[in-house]
N, C-alpha and C positions, 0 to 999 in steps of 0.2 A: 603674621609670619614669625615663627620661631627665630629669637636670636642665637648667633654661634656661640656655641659653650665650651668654655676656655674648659684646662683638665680640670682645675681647682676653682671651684665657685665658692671665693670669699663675701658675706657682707659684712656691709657698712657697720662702723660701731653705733651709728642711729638706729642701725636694724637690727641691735640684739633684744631681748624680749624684756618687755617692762613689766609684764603680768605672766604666773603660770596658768596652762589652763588643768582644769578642773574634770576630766573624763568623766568622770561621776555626773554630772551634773548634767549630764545631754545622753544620760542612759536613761530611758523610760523604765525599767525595771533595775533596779539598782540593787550593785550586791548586798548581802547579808550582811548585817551588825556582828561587831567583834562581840562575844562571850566574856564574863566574867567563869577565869577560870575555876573559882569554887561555890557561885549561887547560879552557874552557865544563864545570868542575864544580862540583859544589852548593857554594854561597856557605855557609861556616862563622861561626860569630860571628865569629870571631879576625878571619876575611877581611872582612868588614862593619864592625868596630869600627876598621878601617884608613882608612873613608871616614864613619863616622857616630860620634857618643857611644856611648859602650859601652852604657851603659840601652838605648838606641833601637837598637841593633843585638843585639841580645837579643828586644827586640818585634818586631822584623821577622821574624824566626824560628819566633818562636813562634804554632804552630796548633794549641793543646793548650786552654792556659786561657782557659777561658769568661770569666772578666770581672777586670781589672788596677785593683787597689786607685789612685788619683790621689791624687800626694804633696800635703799639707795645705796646704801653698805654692802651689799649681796649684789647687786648692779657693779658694782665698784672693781670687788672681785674678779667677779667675773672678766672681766675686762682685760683681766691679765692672760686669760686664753681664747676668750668667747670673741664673737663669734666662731665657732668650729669650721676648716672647710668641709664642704661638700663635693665628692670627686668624681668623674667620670672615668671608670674601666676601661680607657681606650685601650691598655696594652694586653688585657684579661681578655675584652672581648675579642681582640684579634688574634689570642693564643687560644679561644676553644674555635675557635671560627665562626661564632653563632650572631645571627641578625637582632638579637636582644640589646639592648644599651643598661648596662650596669652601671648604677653609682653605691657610691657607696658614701656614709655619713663618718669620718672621724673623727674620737674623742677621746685618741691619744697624747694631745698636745698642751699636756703637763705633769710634774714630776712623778703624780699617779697612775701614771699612765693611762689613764682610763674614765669613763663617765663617772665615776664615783663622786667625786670632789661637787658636782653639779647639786647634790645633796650635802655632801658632808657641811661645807662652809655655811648652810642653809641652817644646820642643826647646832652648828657650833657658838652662828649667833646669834639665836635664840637662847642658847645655852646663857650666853655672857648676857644677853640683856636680862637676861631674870636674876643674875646675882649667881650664879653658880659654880662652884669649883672645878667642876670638872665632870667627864663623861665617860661613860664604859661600852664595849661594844666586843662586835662576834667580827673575825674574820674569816673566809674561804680561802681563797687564791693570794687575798692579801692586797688587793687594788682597795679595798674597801676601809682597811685598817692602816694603809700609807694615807690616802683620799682624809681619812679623819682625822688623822695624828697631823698633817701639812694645814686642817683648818683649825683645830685648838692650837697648834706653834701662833699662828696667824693672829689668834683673839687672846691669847695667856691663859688655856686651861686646861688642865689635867689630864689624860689621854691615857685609860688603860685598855689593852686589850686584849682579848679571849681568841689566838688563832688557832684552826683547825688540825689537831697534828699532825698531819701525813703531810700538808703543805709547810705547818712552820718545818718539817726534817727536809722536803723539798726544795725548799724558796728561802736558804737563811739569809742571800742577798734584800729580798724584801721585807724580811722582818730588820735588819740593819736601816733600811731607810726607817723605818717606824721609831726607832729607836735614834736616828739622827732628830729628827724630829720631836724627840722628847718625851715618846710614847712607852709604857714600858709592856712588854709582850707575855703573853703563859701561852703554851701548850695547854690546847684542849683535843679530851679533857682533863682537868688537873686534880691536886686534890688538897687547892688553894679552897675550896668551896665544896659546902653541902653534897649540890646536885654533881658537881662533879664525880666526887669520892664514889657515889652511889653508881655513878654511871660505869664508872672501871672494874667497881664489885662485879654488875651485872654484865659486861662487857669488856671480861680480861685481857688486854694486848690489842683494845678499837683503836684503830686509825683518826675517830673522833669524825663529825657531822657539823654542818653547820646550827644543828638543831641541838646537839650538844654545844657548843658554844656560848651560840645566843641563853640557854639556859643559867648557864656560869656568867656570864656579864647583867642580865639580870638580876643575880641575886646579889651580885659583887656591890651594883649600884645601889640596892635597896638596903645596904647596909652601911654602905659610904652616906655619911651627913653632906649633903651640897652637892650630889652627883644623879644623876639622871642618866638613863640607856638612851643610846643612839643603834638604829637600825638603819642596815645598808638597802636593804630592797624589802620584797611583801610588803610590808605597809602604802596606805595610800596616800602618805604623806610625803612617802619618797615616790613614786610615779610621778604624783605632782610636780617635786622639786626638777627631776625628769625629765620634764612635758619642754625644757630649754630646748632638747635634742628633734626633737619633732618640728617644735614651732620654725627654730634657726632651717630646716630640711625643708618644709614646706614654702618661706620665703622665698630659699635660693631656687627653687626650681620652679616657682610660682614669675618669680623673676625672671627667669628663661623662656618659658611657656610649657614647660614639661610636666608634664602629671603621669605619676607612677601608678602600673599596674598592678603590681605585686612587691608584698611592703613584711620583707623576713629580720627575721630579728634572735637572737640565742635568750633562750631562755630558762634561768634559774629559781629567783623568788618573783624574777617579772620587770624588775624597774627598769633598765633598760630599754626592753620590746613596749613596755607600757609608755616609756616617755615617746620613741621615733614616734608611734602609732596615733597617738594621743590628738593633733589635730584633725588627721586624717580619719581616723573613727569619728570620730565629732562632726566629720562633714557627713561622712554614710550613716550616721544616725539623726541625722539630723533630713535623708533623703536628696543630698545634694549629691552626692559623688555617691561610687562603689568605686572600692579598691580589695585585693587579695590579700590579707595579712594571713602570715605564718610563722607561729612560733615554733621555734626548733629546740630542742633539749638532748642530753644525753641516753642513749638507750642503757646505760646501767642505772639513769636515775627517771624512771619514765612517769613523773608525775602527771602531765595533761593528757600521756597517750594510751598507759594502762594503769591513773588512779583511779580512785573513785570522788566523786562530789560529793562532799559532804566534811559537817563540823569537824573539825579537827585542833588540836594543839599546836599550837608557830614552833613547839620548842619538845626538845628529845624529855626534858625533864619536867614538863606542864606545869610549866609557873605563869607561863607566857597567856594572854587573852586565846580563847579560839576562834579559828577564822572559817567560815566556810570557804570551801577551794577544795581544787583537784588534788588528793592528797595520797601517798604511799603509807599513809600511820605515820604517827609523830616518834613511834619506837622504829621505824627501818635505817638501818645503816649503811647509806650505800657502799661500793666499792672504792676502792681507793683509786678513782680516775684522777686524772690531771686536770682535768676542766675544775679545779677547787671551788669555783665561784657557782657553779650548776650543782653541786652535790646539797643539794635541798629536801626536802620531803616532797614540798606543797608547792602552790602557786600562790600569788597573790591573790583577794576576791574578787578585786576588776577584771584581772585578765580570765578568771576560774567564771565567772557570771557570763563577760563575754564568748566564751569557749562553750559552753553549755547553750546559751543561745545560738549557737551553730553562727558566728561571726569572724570566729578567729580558726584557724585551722590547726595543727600541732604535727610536728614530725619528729622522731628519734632515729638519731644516727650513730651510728659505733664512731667510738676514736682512734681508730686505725684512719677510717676513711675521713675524720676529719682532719687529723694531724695530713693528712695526702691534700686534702684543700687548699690549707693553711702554708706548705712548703710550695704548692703549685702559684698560691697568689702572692705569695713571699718572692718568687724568680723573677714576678714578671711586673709584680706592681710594688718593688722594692719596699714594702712594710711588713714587717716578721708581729704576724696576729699574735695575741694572746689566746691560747686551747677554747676560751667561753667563746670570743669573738668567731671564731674558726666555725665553728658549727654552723654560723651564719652566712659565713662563706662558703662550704660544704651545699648545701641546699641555695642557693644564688647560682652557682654552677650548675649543680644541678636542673635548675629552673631552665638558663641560660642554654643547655644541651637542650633541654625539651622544644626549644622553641628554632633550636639548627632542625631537629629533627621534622618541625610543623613548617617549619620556613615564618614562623610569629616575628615580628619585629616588637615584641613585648618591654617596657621598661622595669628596671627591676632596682629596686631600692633595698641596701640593706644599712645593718648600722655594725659598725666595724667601731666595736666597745672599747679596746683599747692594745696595746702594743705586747710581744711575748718575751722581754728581755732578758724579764725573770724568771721564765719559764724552759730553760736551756735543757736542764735536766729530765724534763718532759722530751723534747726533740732529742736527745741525746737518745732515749730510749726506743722512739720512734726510728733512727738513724741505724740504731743498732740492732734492728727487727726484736727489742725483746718487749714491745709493748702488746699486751693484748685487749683482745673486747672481753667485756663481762656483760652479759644479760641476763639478769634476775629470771630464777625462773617463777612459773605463775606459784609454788608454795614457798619461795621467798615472798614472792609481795603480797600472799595470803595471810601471812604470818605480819606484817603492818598492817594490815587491815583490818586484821582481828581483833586489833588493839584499839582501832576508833571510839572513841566515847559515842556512848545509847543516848541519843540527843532527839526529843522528838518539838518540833518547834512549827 
């Protein structure tokens, strides 16, 4: 018999997770090796520990082991937010009227607001056990570049970082936190660096990409003596790091006796959707369960729904490894949405491998109708979403109307990423009808395509 489920399902601090698990390693077909990006052959540790900590360029590699013990120092941490709860929609489900049971996973409950720090702290103390000064890194929306600068304050190390113009002129409340923290900030892209200078030549008055960014913090590092790049998502050392949000999700409703139908998630380089999913793929690959996972993205930035598969550059300025993944070209620039943290090219190659084996599904929604989500779940389940999280909210309703209309008593799990506090000036615009949709038309994103590297492998 089903136990009664309180609105918020806390666990136990014995049941935070002692090991991440490993997605990769319970994929029979496992994604594509990263690229060396100037002999395009398979990236070796040696050639990854050149641009990351040697631990985390070890993880990246590895599609063997199922689940990576988490050093007692990162347990520690954690501790200071983790367990995350796990919520039931009672007041969402009784405002659409629908027989679905909503929960929702959040991992708003710290200074970052958001799942980021589940990684950051992860990369930071790797950083410090290897002896290193400090670390550089790309931010979007800017949860990703607080998340980092709150774990180098944490371990005593250096903290620069590359944010994406259109949000640092958006969000200077969250570049202030970055910088309480000790972090110091650029505008990208800038013309503190090479690739930057190059990118403003070719692209007079851009609003700047997260692919411009990550480009400027990779060269930043590789010229700083004792500093190494830190990456917020795509990589699969951050899904890994991730796979907290999943596991903690699976417990608590494991512990109820709930098992979700349909498992949505916002989707930008992946890490997020990759972590909730991550044990739950693990069971349907493994032939135990089936569940519906849907990753949802922005329609101005539509990499899983209209890229294409195949090699690509992580970064506007291709310094970066290439990844195979669902890609718009490493040159497309998207528009200036507010979802900052989705404005990506690419997908990850765990979630780009899963997608292509017809496992994970994808949907793009304008942000009109997500900012309409995100104020409707904001009235009634008093949490004000951040725009990345909202998308996921957007399609959960969605789902939720489908199943008033079936009479489904469906459960629906999503992951509700992090909080929109610093995202006012988004709703503000939303508030004032002057926000619009942009959707690339097919010779905008014929025009990123074009520019794919001729990779025959």
């Amino acid at each position: 018999m089903q136990k009664e489920i309180p609105y918020k399902i806390y666990l136990e601090e014995s049941e935070l997770p002692k090991a991440w698990l490993n997605l990769r390693a319970f994929m029979v077909r496992k994604p594509a090796p990263l690229l060396n990006p100037t002999t395009f052959q398979p990236m070796t540790q040696a050639d990854l520990a050149k641009i990351f900590c040697d631990e985390l360029a070890k993880q990246e590699i590895d599609d063997q082991t199922p689940y990576i013990p988490i050093p007692q120092e990162i347990v520690d941490f954690y501790k200071m937010y983790r367990p995350a709860p796990l919520v039931r929609a009672y007041c969402l489900e009784k405002a659409l009227g629908t027989p679905a049971k909503i929960y929702y996973k959040f991992e708003g409950n710290n200074t970052s607001g958001s799942h980021k720090l589940n990684s950051a702290i992860a990369q930071a103390y790797y950083a410090k056990e290897q002896g290193l000064k400090g670390v550089t890194t790309e931010t979007g929306a800017g949860q990703w570049g607080t998340a980092l600068s709150m774990a180098c304050s944490y371990f005593g190390l250096d903290c620069k970082v590359f944010m994406v113009k259109v949000s640092y002129e958006q969000k200077p409340f969250r570049r202030e936190v970055m910088r309480t923290y000790g972090a110091s900030v650029t505008p990208s892209p800038s013309t503190t660096t090479s690739v930057g200078r190059k990118i403003l030549e070719e692209f007079p008055g851009t609003s700047g990409s997260l692919g411009c960014a990550i480009s400027e913090a990779v060269e930043a590092a590789n010229r700083l003596d004792g500093y190494r790049y830190a990456l917020g998502s795509v990589l699969n050392q951050v899904l890994l790091h991730q796979s907290v949000i999943g596991l903690e999700a699976k417990t608590a409703m494991d512990k109820y006796g709930v098992k979700p139908d349909v498992i949505i998630g916002c989707a930008g380089g992946g890490s997020n959707l990759g972590g909730l999913i991550a044990p739950f793929m693990a069971e349907q690959l493994q032939g135990k369960e089936h569940y519906q996972f849907i990753a949802v993205e922005p329609a101005s930035c539509p990499s899983l729904t209209r890229g294409k598969y195949a090699y690509d550059y992580c970064d506007t300025g291709r310094v970066c490894p290439l990844q195979k993944m669902y890609t718009l070209g490493s040159g497309f620039i998207p528009s200036s949405s507010h979802a900052g943290g989705l404005r990506y090219h690419g997908m990850t190659s765990t979630l780009s491998e899963l997608r292509e084996q017809g496992l994970l599904e994808a949907r793009a929604v304008e942000q009109t109708s997500v900012f309409a989500a995100a104020e409707q779940f904001a009235r009634v389940e008093g949490i004000l979403p951040a725009p990345e999280s909202a998308h996921a909210i957007r399609v959960a309703i969605d789902e939720a109307m489908k199943c008033k209309q079936t009479g489904e008593e469906k459960t629906i799990l999503f992951g509700l990423t992090g909080t929109g506090y610093f995202d006012m000036y988004a709703y503000e615009k939303f508030h004032d009808g002057k926000m619009s949709d942009y959707i690339p038309t097919e010779e905008d994103l014929a025009k990123g395509i074009a520019g794919l590297p001729k990779i025959d492998l």
